[in-house]
C-alpha positions as CSV (number, residue, x, y, z in Angstrom):
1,X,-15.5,-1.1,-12.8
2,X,-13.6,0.2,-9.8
3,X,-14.6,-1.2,-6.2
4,X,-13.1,0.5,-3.1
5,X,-13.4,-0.6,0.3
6,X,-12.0,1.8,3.2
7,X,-10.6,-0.4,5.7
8,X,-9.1,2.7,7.7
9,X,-9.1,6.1,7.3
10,X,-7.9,7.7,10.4
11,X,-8.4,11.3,10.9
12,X,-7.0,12.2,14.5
13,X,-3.6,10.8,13.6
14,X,-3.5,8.0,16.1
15,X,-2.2,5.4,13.6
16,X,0.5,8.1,12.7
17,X,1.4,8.7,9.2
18,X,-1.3,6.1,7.8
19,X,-3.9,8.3,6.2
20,X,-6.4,5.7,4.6
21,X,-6.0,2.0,3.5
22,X,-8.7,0.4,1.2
23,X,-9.0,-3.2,-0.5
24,X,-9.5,-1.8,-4.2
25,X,-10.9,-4.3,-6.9
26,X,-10.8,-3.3,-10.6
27,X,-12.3,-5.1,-13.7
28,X,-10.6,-5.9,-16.5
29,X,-9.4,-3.2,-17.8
30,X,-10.4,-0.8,-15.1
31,X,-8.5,2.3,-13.5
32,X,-8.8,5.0,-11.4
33,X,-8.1,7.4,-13.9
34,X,-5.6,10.0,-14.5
35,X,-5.3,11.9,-11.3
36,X,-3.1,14.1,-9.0
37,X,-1.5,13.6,-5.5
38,X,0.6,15.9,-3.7
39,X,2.2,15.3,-0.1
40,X,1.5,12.1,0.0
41,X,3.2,8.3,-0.4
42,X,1.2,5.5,-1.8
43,X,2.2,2.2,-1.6
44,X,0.7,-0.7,-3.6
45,X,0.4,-3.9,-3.2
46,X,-0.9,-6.3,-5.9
47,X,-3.2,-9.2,-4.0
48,X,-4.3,-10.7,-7.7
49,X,-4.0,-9.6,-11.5
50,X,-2.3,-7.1,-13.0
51,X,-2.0,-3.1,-12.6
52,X,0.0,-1.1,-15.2
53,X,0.8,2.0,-13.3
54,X,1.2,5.0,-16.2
55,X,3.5,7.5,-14.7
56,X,7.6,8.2,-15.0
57,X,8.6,5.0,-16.0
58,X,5.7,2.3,-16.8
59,X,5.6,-0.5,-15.0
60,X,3.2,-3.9,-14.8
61,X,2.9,-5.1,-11.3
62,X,1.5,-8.9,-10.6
63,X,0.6,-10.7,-7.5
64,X,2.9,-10.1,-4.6
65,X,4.6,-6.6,-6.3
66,X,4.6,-3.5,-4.3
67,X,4.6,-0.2,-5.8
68,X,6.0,3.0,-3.7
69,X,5.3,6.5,-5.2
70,X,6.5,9.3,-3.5
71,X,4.4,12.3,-5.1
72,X,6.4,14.8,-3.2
73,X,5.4,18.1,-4.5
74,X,3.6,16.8,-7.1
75,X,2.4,14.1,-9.7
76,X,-0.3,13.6,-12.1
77,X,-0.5,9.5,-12.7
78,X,-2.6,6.8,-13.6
79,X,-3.5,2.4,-12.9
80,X,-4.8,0.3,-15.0
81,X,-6.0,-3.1,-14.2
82,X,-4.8,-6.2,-16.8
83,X,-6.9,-8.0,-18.5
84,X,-7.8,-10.1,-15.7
85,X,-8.3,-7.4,-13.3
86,X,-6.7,-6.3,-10.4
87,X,-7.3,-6.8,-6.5
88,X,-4.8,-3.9,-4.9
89,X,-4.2,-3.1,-1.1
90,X,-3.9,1.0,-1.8
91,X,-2.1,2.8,1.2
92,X,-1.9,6.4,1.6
93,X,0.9,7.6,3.9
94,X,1.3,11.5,4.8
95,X,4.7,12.2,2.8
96,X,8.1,11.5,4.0
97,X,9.2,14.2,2.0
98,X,6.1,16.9,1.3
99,X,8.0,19.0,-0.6
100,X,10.5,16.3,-2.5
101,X,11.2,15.0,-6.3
102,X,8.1,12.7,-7.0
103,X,9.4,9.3,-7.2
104,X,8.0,5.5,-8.3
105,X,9.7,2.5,-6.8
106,X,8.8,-1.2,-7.9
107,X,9.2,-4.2,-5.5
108,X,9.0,-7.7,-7.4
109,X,7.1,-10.1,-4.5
110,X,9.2,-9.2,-1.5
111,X,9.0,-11.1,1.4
112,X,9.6,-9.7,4.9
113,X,10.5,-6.0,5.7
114,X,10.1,-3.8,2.8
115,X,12.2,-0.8,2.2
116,X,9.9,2.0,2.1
117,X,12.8,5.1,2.7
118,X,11.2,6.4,5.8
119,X,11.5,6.1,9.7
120,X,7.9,6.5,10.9
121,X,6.4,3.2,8.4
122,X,7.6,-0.2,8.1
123,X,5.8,-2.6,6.1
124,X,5.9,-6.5,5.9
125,X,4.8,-9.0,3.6
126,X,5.1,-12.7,3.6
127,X,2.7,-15.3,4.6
128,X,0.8,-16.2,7.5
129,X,2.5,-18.4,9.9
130,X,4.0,-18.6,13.7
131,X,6.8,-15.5,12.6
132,X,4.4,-12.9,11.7
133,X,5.7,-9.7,13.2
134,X,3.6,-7.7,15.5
135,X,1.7,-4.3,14.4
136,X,-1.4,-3.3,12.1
137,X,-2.1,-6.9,10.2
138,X,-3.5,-6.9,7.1
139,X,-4.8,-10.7,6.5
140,X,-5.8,-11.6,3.1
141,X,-7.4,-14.8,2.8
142,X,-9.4,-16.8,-0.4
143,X,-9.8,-13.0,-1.3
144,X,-11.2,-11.2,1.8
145,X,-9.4,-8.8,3.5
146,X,-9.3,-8.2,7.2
147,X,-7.1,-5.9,9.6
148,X,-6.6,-5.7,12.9
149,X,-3.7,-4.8,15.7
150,X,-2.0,-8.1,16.5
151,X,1.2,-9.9,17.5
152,X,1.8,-13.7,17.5
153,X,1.2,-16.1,14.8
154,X,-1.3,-16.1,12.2
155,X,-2.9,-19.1,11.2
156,X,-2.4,-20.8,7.7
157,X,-3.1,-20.0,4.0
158,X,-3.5,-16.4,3.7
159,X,-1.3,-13.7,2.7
160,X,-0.1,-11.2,5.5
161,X,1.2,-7.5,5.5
162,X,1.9,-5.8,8.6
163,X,2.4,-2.1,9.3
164,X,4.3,-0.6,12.1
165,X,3.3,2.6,12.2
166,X,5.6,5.5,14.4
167,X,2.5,7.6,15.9
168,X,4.9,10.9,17.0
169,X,4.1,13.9,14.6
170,X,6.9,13.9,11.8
171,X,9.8,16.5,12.4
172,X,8.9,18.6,9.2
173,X,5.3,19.0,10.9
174,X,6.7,20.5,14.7
């Protein structure tokens, strides 16, 4: 079983590059399918379980792992959950590179700034606490998921990712 929940999905542009970002729960066992993305950069990252992403290279990816595909011009690919399920922050950016080699990068549990290989996103992860950076905050805590634009510190016991986001149009799109 496959649970999404769109947190955002803005369509007029005003969170720039961020195209839609959903808390995604699988079962055990669970995935989305084998499926196509063109254009477009996903980046994943594992809240609990385990998700076996099928495409290029395998890789498993546990709690704190972020996964950044770059489908470029084009990828068929699939994620499966682990045996005990997965809970997955899925974020769709518009592509760095539309028209580029697709590409699958693997993060083991970074904290802080997290090389994503573009100018107009910058994502962190770490936890909550009086450094949290300012920007688009994605709070997890005892599971739920909240976001919000925010600066100043966040209070205890939850995980944190922030997004700074570069609104302008990209130069490939003027």
């Amino acid at each position: 079983m496959l649970t999404s929940d769109v947190l955002l999905a803005p369509d007029d542009g005003s969170l720039g590059p961020l195209l839609r970002l959903a808390d995604d729960r699988l079962g055990p066992g669970a995935g989305y399918g084998r499926h196509p993305h063109a254009a477009v950069d996903v980046v994943a990252v594992v809240l609990a379980g385990s998700l076996r992403h099928a495409w290029g290279r395998e890789a498993v990816l546990g709690p704190g792992d972020v996964a950044v595909l770059r489908a470029g011009r084009g990828l068929e690919h699939d994620e499966v959950a682990g045996t005990g399920g997965a809970h997955v922050l899925q974020t769709y950016l518009r592509a760095a590179e539309p028209a580029g080699q697709p590409a699958h990068d693997v993060l083991l549990r970074p904290t802080g700034w997290v090389d994503l290989g573009r100018a107009d996103a910058r994502l962190w992860t770490g936890a909550a606490g009086p450094d949290v950076p300012p920007g688009l905050r994605v709070v997890v805590r005892d599971g739920d998921v909240t976001t919000a634009l925010g600066e100043g510190p966040v209070p205890g016991g939850a995980l944190v990712c922030v997004w700074q986001l570069d609104a302008a149009r990209p130069a490939w799109a003027r």
